[in-house]
C-alpha positions as CSV (number, residue, x, y, z in Angstrom):
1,X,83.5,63.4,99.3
2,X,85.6,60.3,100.0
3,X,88.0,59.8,102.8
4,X,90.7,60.3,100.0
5,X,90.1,63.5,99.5
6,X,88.7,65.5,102.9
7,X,92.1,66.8,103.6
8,X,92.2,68.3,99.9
9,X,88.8,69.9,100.6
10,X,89.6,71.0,104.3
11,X,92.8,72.3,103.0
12,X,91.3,74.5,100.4
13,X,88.4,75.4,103.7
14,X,91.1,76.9,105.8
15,X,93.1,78.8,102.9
16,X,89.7,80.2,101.6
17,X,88.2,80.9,105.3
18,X,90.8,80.9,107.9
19,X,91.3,84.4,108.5
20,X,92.0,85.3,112.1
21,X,92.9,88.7,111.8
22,X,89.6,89.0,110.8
23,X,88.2,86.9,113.0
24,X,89.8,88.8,116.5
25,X,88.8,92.2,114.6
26,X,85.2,91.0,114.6
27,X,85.3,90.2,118.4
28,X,86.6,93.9,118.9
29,X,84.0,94.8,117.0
30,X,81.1,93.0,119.0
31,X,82.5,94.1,121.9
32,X,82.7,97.3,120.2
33,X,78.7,97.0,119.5
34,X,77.3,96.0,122.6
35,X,74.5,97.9,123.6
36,X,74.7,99.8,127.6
37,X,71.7,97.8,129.6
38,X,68.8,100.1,129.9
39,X,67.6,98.8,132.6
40,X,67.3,100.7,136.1
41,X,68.2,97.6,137.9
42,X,69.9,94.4,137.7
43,X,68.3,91.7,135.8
44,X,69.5,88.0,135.0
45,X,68.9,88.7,131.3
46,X,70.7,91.7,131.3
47,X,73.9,90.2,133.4
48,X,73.8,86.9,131.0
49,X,73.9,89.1,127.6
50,X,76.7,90.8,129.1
51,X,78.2,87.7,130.0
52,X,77.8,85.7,127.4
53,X,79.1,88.6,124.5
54,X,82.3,89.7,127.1
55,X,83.3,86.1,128.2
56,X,83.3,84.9,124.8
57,X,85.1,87.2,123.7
58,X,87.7,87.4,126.3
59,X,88.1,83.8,125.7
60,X,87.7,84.0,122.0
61,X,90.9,86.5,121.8
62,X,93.0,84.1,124.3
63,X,92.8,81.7,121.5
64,X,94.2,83.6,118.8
65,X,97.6,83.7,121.2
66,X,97.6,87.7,120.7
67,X,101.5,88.6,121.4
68,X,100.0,92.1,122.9
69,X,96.1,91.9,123.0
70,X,95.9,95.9,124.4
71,X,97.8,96.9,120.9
72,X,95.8,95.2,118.7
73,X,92.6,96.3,120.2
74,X,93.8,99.4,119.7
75,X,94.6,99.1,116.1
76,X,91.6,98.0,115.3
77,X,89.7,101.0,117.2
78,X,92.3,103.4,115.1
79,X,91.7,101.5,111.5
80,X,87.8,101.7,112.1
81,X,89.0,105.5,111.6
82,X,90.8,105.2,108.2
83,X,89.8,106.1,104.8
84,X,88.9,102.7,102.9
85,X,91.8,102.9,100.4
86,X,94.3,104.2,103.0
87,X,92.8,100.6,105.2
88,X,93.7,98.7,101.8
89,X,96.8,100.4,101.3
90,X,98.0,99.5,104.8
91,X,96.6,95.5,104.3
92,X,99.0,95.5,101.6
93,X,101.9,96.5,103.4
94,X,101.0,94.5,106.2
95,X,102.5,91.4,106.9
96,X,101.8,90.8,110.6
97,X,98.2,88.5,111.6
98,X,97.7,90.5,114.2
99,X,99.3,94.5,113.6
100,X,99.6,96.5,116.6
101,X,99.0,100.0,117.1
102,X,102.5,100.7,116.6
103,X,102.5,98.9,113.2
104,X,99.4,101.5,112.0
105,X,101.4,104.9,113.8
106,X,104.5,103.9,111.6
107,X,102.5,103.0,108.3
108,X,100.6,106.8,108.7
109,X,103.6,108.2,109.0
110,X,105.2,106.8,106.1
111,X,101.7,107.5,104.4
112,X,102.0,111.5,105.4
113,X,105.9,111.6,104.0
114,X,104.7,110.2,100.6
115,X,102.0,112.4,100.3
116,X,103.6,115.5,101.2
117,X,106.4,114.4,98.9
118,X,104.1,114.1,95.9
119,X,102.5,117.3,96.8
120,X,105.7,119.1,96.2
121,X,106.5,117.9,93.0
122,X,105.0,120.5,90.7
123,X,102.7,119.3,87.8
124,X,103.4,120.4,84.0
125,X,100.7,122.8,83.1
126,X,102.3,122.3,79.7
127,X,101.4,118.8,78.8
128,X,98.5,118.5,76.5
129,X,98.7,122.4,75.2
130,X,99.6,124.0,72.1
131,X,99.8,127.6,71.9
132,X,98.2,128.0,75.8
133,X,94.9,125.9,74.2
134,X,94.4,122.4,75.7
135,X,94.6,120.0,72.2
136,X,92.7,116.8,73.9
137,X,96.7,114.5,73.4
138,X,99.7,114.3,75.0
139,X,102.5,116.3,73.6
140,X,106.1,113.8,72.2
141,X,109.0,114.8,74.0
142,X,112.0,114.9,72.1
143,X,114.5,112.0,72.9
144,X,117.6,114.4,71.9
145,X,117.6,115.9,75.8
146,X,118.0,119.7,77.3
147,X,120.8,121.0,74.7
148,X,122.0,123.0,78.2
149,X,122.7,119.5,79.9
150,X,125.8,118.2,79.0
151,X,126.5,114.2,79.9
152,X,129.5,113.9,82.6
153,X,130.4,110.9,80.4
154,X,130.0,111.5,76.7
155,X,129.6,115.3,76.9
156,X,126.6,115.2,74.5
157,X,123.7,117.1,75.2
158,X,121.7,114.1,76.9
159,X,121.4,113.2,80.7
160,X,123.7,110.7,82.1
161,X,121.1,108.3,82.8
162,X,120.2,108.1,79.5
163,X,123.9,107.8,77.8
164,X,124.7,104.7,75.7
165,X,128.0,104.5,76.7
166,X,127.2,105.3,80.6
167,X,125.0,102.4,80.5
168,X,126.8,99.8,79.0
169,X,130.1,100.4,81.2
170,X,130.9,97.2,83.7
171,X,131.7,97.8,87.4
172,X,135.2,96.5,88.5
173,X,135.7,94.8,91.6
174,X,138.3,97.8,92.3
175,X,135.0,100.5,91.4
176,X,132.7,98.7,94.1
177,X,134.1,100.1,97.6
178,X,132.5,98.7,100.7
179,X,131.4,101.5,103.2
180,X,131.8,99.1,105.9
């Protein structure tokens, strides 16, 4: 490493490492972890661990600049609770460094509206069968549509979202109104 290129390599060490979501969860956590003192009585030991994991920590967390410190704590606490692919799906959607509890309510909720969505669309027993007996391959559907669905354009037998002519039609300026 030459002078010329330590800010190349720290660069690279801060994208690869810096992570302080991560970083404030794991204080939560330690907090999170530290063992009650079993002890009947006061001892300096006892005090100092306690010190020394709480303090840190406190001062650890200050660092980071948390906009609401209480919120984030308890997001953490709440995530701990979450299904792994759920936690991944929400780290995906999350663009905050530091989500709040209010970030995680709002994702779950979204998160129960899609799943009781896809549990109400009803799955085609048919695909795959011939004759009521499962043939191992996925049965063509014909590209000629419903014959009882008429287009509102064309008036073939076809849906409108598939219809030539519906698709290659150009908005006007006059077509495009402006709900404001």
């Amino acid at each position: 490493m030459t002078d010329m290129n330590y800010p190349i390599i720290w660069r690279k060490s801060i994208d690869q490492f810096d992570n302080p979501s991560l970083s404030a969860s794991t204080l939560v956590d330690g907090l999170l972890s530290f063992r009650p003192m079993e002890f009947e009585n006061e001892t300096v030991p006892g005090l100092s661990a306690f010190l020394h994991v709480f303090d840190e920590s406190l001062q650890s967390l200050k660092m980071f600049e948390i906009r609401d410190v209480s919120s984030f704590i308890m997001f953490v606490l709440a995530n701990k609770n979450l299904l792994r692919g759920t936690r991944e799906l929400l780290e995906k959607k999350n663009s905050k460094i530091f989500p709040g509890i209010e970030d995680l309510v709002k994702f779950i909720r979204c998160r129960i509206k899609i799943l009781e969505n896809i549990k109400h669309i009803p799955k085609d027993k048919s695909i795959g069968k011939f004759n009521g007996k499962s043939t191992g391959k996925l049965m063509m559907v014909s590209t000629q549509g419903n014959p009882n669905i008429k287009c509102l354009v064309c008036k073939a037998s076809h849906d409108i979202k598939v219809c030539s002519k519906f698709l290659s039609m150009q908005l006007s300026a006059e077509t495009v109104q402006d709900d404001n």
